[in-house]
DRENDO-1510 file (C-alpha; in Angstrom, 1 decimal, always signed):
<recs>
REC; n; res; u; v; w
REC; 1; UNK; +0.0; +0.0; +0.0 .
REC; 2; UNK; +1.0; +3.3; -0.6 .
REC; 3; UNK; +2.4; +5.5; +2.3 .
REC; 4; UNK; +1.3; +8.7; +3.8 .
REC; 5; UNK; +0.7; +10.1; +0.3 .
REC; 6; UNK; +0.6; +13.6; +1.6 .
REC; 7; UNK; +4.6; +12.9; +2.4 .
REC; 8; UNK; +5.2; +12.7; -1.3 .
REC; 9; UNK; +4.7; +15.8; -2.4 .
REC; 10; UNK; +7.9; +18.2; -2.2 .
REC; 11; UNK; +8.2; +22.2; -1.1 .
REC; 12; UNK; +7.4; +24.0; -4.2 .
REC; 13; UNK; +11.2; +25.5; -3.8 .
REC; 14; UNK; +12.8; +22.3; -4.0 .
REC; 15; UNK; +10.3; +21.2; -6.7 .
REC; 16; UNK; +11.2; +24.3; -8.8 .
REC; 17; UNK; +15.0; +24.0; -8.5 .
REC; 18; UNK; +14.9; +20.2; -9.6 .
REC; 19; UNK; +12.5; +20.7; -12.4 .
REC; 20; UNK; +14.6; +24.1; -13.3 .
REC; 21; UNK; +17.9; +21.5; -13.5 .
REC; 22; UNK; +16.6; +19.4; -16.2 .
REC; 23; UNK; +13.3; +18.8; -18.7 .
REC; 24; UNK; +10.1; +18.6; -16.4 .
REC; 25; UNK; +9.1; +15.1; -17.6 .
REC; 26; UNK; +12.9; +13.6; -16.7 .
REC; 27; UNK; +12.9; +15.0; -13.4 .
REC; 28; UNK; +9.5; +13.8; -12.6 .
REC; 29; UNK; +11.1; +10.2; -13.4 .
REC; 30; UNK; +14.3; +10.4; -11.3 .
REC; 31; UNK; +11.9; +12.3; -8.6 .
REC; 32; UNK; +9.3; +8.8; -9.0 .
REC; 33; UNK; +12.3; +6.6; -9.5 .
REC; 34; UNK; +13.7; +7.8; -5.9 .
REC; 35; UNK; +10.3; +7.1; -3.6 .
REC; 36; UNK; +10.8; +3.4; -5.3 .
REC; 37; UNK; +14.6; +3.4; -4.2 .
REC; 38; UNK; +13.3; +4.5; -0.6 .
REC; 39; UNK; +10.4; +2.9; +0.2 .
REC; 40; UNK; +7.6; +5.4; -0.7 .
REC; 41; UNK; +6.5; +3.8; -3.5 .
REC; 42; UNK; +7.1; -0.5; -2.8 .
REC; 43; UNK; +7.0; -3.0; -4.4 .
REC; 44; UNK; +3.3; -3.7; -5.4 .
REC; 45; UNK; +2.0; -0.4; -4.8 .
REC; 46; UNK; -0.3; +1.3; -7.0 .
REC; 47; UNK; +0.7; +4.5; -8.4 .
REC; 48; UNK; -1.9; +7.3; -7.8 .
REC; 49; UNK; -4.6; +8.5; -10.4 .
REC; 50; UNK; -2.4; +10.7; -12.8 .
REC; 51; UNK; -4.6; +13.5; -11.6 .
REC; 52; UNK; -3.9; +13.4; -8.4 .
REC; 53; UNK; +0.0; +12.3; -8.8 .
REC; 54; UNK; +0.5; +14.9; -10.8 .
REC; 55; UNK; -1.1; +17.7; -8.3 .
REC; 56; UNK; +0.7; +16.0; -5.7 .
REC; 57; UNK; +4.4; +16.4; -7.5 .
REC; 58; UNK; +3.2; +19.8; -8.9 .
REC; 59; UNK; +3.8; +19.0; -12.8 .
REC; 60; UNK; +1.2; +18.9; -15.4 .
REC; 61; UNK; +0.0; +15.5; -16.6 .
REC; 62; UNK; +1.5; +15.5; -19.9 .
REC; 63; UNK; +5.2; +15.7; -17.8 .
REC; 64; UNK; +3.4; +12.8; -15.7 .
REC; 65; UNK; +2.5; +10.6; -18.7 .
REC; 66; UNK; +6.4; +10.9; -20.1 .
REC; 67; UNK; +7.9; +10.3; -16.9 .
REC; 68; UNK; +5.5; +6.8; -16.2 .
REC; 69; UNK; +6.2; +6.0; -19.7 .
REC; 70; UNK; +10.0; +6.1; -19.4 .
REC; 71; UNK; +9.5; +4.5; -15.9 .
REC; 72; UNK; +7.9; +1.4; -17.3 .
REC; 73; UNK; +10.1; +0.9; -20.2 .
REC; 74; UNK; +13.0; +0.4; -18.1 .
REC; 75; UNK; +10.7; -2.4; -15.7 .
REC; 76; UNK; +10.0; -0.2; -12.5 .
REC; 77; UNK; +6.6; +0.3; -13.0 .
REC; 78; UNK; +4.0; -2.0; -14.9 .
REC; 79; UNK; +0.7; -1.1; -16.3 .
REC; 80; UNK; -1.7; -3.3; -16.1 .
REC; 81; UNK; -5.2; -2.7; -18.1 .
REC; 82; UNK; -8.3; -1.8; -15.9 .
REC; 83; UNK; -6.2; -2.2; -12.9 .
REC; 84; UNK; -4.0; +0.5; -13.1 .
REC; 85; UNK; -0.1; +1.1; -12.4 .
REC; 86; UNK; +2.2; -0.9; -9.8 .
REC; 87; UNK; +5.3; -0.6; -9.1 .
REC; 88; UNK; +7.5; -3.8; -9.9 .
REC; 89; UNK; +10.2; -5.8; -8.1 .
REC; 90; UNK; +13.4; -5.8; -9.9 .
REC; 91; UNK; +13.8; -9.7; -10.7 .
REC; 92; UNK; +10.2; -10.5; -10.0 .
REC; 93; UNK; +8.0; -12.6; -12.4 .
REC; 94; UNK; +6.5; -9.8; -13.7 .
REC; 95; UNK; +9.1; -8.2; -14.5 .
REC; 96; UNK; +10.2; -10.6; -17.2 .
REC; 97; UNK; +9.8; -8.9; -20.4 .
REC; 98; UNK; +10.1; -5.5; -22.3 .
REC; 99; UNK; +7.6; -3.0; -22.1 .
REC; 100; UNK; +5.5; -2.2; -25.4 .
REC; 101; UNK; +7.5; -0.7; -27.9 .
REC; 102; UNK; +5.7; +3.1; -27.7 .
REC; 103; UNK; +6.1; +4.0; -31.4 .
REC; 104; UNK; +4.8; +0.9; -33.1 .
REC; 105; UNK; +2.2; +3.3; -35.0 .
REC; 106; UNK; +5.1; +4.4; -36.7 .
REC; 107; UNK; +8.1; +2.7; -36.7 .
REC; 108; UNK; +9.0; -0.9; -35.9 .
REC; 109; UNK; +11.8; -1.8; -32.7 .
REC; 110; UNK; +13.2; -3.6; -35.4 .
REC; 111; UNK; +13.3; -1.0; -38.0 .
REC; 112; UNK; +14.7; +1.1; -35.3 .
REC; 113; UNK; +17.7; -0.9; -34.6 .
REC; 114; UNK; +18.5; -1.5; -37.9 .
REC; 115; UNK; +18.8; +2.2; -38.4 .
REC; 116; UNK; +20.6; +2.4; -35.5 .
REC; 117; UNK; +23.4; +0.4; -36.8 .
REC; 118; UNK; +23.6; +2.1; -40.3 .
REC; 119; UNK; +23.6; +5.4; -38.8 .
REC; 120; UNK; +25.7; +5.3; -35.6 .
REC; 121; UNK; +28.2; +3.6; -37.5 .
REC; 122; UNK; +28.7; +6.4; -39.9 .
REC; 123; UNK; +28.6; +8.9; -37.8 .
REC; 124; UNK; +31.1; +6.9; -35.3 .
REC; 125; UNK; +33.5; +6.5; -38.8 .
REC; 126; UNK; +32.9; +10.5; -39.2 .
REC; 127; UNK; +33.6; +11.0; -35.8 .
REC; 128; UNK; +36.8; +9.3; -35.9 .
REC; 129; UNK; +39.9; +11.9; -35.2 .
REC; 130; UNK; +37.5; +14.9; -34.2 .
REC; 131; UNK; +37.1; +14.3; -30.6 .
REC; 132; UNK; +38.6; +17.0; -28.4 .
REC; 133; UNK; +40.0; +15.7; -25.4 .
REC; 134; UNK; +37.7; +17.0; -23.4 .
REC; 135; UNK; +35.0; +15.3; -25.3 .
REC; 136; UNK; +36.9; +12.0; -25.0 .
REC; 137; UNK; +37.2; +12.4; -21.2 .
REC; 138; UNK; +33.6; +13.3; -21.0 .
REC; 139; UNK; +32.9; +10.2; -23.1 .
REC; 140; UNK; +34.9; +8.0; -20.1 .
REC; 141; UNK; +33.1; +9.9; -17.5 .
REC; 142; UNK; +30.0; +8.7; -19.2 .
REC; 143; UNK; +31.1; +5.1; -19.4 .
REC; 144; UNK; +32.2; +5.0; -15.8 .
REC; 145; UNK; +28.8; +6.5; -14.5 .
REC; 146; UNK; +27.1; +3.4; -16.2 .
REC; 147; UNK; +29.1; +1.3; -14.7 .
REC; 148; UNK; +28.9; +2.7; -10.8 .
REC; 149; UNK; +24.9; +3.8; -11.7 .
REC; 150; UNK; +23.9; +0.0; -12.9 .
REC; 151; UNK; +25.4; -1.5; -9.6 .
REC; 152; UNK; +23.4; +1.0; -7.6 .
REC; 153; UNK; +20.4; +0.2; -10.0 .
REC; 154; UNK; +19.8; +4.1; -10.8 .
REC; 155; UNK; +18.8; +2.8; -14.3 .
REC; 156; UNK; +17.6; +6.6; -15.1 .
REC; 157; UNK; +21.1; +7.9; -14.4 .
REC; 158; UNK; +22.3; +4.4; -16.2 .
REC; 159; UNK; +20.5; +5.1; -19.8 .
REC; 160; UNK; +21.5; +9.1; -19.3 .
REC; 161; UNK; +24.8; +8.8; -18.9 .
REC; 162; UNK; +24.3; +6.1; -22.1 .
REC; 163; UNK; +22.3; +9.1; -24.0 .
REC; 164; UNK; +25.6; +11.7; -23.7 .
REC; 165; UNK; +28.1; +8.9; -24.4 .
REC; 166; UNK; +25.7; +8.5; -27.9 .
REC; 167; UNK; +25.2; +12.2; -28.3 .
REC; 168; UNK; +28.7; +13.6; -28.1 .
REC; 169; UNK; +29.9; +11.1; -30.8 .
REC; 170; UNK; +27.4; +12.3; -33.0 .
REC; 171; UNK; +28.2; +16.5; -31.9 .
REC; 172; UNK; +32.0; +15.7; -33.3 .
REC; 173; UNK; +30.6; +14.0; -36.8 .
REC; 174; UNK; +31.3; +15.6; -39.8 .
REC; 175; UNK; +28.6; +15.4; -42.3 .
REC; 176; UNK; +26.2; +18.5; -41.0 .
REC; 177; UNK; +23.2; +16.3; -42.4 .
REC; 178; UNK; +23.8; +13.2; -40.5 .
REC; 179; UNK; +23.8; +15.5; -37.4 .
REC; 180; UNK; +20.4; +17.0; -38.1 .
REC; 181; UNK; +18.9; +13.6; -38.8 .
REC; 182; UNK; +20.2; +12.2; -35.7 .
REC; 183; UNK; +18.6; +14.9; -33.8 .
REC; 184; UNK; +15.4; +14.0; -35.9 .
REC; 185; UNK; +15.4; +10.5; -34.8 .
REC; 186; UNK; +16.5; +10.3; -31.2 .
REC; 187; UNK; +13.6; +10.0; -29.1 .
REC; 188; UNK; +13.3; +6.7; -31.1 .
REC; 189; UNK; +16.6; +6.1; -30.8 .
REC; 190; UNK; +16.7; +7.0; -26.9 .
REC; 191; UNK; +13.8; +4.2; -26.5 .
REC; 192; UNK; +15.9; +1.7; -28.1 .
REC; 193; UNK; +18.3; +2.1; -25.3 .
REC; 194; UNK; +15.8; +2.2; -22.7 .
REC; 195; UNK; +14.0; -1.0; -24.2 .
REC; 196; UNK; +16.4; -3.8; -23.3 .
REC; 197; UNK; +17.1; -2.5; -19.3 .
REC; 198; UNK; +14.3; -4.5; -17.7 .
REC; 199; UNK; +16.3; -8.0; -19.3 .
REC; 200; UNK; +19.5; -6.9; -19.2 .
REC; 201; UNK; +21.5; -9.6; -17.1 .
REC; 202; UNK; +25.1; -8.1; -15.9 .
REC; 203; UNK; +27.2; -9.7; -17.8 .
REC; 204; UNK; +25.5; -8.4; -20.9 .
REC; 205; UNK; +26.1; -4.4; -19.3 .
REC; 206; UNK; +29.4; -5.3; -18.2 .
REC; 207; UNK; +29.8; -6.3; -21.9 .
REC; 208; UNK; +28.1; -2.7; -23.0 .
REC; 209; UNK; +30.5; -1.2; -21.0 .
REC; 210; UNK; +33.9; -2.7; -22.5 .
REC; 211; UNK; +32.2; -1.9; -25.7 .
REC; 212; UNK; +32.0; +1.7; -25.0 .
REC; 213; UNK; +35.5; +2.1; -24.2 .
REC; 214; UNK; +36.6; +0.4; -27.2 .
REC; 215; UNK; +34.8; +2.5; -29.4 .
REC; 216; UNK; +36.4; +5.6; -27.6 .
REC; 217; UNK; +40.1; +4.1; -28.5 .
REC; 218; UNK; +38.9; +3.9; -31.8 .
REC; 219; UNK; +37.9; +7.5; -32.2 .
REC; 220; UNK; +41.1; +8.6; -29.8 .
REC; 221; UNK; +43.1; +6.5; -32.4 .
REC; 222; UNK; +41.3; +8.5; -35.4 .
REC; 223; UNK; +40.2; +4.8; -36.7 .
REC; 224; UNK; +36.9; +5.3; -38.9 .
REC; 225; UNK; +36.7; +2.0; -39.5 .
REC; 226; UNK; +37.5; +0.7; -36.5 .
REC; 227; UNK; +34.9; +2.9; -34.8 .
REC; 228; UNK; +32.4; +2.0; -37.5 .
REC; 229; UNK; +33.0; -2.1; -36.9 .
REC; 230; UNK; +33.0; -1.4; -32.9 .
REC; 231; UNK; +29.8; +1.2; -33.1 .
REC; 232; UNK; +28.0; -1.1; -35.2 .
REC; 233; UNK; +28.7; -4.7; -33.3 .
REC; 234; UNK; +27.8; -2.5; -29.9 .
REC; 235; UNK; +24.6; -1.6; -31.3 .
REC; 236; UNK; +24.0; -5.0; -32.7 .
REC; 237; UNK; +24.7; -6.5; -29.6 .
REC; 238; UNK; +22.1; -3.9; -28.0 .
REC; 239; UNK; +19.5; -5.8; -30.3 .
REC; 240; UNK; +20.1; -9.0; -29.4 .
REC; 241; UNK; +19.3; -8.6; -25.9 .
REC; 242; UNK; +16.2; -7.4; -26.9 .
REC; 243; UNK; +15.9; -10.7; -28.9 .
REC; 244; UNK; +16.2; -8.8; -32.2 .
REC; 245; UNK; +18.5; -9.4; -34.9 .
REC; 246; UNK; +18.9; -6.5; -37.7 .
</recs>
């Protein structure tokens, strides 16, 4: 059962400042993800009516709706039709699959990946040489948050600091075009990195992990193919866990 509901809600201060740090609808998450962590929310709990969550946490129900979305496709929360929403026990029965792939009005998970590969891989080859070093230390700093997030099971901070890693490649690539169109596709692109959390056994993130750093020696080593080949079997790889093949 849920807990003092009243406790959830934060001073509008400290509300403000958080929600002023990042995009409303990501804040709300980490903000949800942290009463699961703590106890608030546990295991089995049903989450409020987004109408009264939402007036509760101070946000508009749109920025609710994003933030339960992202939620339940990386496994913390479940939907469950004509019931409602519950939070999940990491490892539980329940928690054995993927959620539903949210843009299958429009694009496939498959077709998703597959554009993954094709187009992280160029713009890893293009990238290849133009790093700065800060942006290469930034890319390790990325890596390592990963790592220390996933042992702490802060899968939000997880998949963000798996977001920059992605996104700074594709700031140093040097067709303008493939740029732009990466910015067009993220959100898909995000999801596909996001989709596989809830299965993701350790070995297979330990694995993500090494691959990350070998795609920043390639790049450091101003290696196009290299970085293509280690962009492209890192994304693959990615796939398979979520039982795809592209």
């Amino acid at each position: 059962m849920l807990r003092q509901l009243g406790c959830l809600a934060l001073g509008s201060e400290r509300m403000e400042r958080m929600l002023n740090r990042t995009l409303v609808p990501q804040s709300a998450a980490r903000l949800i993800q942290d009463m699961i962590q703590n106890g608030e929310l546990a295991a089995g709990d049903k989450i409020p009516s987004q109408r009264e969550f939402s007036t509760k946490l101070g946000i508009s129900r749109a920025s609710l709706r994003e933030a339960l979305l992202t939620l339940e496709t990386l496994g913390l929360i479940k939907t469950e039709a004509g019931r409602g929403t519950f939070v999940v026990a990491r490892g539980s029965a329940t928690n054995s699959g993927m959620a539903p792939w949210r843009y299958s009005d429009s694009y496939s998970v498959f077709d998703v990946f597959q554009t993954r590969i094709m187009l992280e891989g160029s713009i890893a080859a293009l990238a290849a040489g133009r790093l700065t070093g800060n942006q290469l230390q930034a890319m390790e700093a990325a890596t390592k948050q990963m790592e220390v997030c996933w042992a702490k099971q802060d899968l939000l901070a997880n998949v963000e600091a798996d977001l920059e890693f992605h996104a700074i490649i594709a700031s140093a690539c040097s067709n303008s075009m493939m740029r732009a169109l990466y910015q067009v596709v993220r959100e898909q692109l995000t999801e596909t990195q996001r989709q596989p959390i809830p299965i993701t056994e350790p070995a297979r993130m330990e694995a993500s992990i090494a691959e990350h750093r070998r795609i920043i020696w390639a790049l450091r080593e101003n290696d196009p193919i290299r970085a293509r080949q280690e962009m492209e079997s890192h994304v693959l790889n990615t796939a398979r866990c979520a039982g795809l093949n592209p």
